[in-house]
C-alpha positions in Angstrom: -10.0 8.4 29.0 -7.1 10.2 28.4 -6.9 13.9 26.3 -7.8 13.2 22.3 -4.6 15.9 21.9 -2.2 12.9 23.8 -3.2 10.9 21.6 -1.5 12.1 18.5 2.2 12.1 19.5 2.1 8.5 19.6 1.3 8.2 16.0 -1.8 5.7 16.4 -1.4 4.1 12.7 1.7 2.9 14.0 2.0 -0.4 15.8 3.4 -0.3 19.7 7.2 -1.9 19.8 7.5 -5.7 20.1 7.8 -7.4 24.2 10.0 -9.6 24.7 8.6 -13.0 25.6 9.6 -13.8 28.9 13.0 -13.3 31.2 14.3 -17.0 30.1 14.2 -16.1 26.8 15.3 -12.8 26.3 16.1 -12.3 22.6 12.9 -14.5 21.4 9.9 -11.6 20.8 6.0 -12.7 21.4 4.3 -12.5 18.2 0.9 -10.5 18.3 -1.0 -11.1 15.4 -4.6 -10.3 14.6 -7.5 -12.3 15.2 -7.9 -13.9 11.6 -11.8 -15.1 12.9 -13.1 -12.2 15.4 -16.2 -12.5 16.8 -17.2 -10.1 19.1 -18.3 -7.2 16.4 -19.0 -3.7 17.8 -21.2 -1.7 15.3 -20.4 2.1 15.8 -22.0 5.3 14.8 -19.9 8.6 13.7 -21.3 11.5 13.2 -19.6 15.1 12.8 -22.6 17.8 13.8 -22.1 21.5 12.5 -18.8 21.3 11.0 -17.5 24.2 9.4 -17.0 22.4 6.1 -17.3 19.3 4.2 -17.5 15.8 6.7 -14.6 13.0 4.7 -14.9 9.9 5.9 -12.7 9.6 8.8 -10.0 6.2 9.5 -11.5 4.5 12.1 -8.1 3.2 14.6 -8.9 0.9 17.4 -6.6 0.6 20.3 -5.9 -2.6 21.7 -4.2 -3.5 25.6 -2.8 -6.4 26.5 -2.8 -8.3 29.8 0.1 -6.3 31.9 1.0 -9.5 33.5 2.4 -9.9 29.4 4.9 -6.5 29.8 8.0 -7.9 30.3 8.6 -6.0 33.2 5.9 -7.8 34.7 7.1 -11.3 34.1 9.2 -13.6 36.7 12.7 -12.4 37.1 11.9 -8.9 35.5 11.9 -6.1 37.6 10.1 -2.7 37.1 6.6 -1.4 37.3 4.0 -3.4 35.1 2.7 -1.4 32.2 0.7 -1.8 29.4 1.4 -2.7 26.2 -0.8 -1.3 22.6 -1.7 -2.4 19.5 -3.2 -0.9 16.7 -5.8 -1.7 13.9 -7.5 -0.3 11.9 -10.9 -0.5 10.5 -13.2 0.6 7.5 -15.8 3.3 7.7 -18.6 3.6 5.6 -20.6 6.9 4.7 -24.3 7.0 5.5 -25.2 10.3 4.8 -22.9 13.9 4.3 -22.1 13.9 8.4 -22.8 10.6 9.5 -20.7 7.0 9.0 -21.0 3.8 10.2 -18.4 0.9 11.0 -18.1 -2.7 12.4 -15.0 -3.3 15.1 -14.3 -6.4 17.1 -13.8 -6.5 20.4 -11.2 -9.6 20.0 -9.8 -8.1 17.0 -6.2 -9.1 18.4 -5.4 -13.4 18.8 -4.8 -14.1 22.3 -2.2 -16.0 23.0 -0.2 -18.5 25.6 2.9 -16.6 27.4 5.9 -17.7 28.6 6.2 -17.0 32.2 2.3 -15.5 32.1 0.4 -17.5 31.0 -3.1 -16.6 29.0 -1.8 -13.2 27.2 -5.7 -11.6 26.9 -6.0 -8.6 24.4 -9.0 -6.0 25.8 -10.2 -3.7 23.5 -9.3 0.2 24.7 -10.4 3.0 22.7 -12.2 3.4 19.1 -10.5 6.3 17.6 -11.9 8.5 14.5 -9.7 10.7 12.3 -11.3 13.3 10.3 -8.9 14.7 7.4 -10.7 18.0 7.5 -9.9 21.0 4.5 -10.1 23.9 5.3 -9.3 26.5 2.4 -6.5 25.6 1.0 -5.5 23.9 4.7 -5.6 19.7 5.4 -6.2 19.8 9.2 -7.2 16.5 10.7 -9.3 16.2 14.0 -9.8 13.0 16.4 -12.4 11.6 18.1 -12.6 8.7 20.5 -14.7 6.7 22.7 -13.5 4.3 25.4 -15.4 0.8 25.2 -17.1 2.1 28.3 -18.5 4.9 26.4 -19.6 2.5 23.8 -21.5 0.4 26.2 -23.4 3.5 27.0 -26.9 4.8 26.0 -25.4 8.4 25.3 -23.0 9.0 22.6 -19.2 10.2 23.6 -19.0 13.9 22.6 -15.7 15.3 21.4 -15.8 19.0 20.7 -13.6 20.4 17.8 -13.1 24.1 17.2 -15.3 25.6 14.3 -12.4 27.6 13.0 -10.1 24.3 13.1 -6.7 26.2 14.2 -3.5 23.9 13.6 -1.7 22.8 16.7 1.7 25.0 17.3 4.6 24.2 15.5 5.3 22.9 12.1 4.2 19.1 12.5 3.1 17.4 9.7 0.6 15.9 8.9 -1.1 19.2 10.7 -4.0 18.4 13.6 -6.2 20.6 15.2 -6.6 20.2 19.2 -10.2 18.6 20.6 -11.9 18.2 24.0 -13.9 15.1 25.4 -17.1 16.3 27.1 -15.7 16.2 30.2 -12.5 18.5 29.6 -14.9 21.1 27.6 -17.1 21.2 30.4 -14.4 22.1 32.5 -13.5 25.3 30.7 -16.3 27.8 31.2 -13.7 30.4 28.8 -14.8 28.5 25.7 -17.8 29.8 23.9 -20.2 26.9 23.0 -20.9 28.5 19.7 -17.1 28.3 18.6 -17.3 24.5 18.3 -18.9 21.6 16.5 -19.1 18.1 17.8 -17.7 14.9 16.4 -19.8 12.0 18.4 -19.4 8.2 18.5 -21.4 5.6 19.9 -22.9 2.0 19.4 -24.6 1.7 16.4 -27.0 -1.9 16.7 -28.7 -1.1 12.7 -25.0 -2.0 11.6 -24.4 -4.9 9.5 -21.2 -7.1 10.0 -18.4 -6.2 7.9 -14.9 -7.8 6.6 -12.9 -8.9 9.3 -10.2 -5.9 10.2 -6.7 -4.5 8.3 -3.6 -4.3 10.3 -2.0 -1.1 10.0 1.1 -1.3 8.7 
């Protein structure tokens, strides 16, 4: 799974650019819609331990890859390196108690669909994403949190680890976001200090109850 902090650049509430649907047909775009009747519901767990100050619910962002063999690149006729194309959706989150929040995403949240030149177009689901709006004083810092579907399928909860003092990232972006470490990454820096973080953590969560079907972001 990739850094939480190379995450934000790309602006997850906003959708990836349209593909073109196939070399033949160069001007025509492949629509990708939502699934209007998902099935495959994930029920997650979110829970922010030790935070500094008060827990908002977070947005809850699911990333979405299609099939690469979809990319135009990748089609007949194209030439290039195949990559992979994203999606976005987002999802509801509930409050359960002051730190913790539960919330239903699909696995086939996005409609498959039949390709020109591809065939089956299959949509896998990538990462579950979780964006705290944090304030801090008289500061609005948000932190993120994901978990790979991997991690979800897991007995142990993904750890992110998010510094206590929340320190904006450099520069004068806005809305302003504060940098965070998967387990892994944190583990790799014996310079941090344990005690100068709190953990956001994700995982399955089978108590859940189905909810409405996902939003599309706009």
């Amino acid at each position: 799974m990739p850094p939480i902090a190379a995450l934000r650049p790309a602006r997850p509430w906003l959708a990836a650019a349209v593909l073109a649907a196939s070399s033949c047909q160069p001007q025509r775009p492949a629509v990708f819609a939502e699934n209007p009747s998902p099935t495959r519901a994930l029920p997650i767990r979110i829970r922010a331990i030790d935070a500094p100050v008060a827990v908002p619910v977070p947005k809850i962002f699911v990333r979405y890859d299609i099939d690469a063999r979809c990319v135009p690149h990748a089609l007949p006729g194209n030439s290039g390196s195949a990559e992979t194309a994203v999606f976005w959706l987002q999802y509801r989150a509930h409050r359960i108690s002051s730190t913790a929040f539960s919330s239903v995403v699909f696995e086939d949240g996005m409609a498959d669909l039949a390709h020109a030149g591809a065939g089956q177009c299959r949509w896998t689901l990538g990462i579950v994403q979780a964006a705290f709006p944090f304030v801090s004083g008289q500061r609005l810092i948000h932190a993120s949190a994901s978990a790979s579907l991997q991690e979800l399928t897991s007995p142990e909860p993904s750890i992110t680890y998010v510094r206590t003092a929340l320190p904006p990232l450099s520069g004068h972006r806005r809305p302003a976001w504060t940098n965070t470490w998967p387990a892994a990454a944190f583990l790799r820096r014996p310079d941090f200090q344990r005690e100068a973080f709190f953990t956001i953590e994700i995982s399955r969560n089978d108590e859940a109850g189905q909810k409405p079907a996902p939003t599309q972001l706009p």
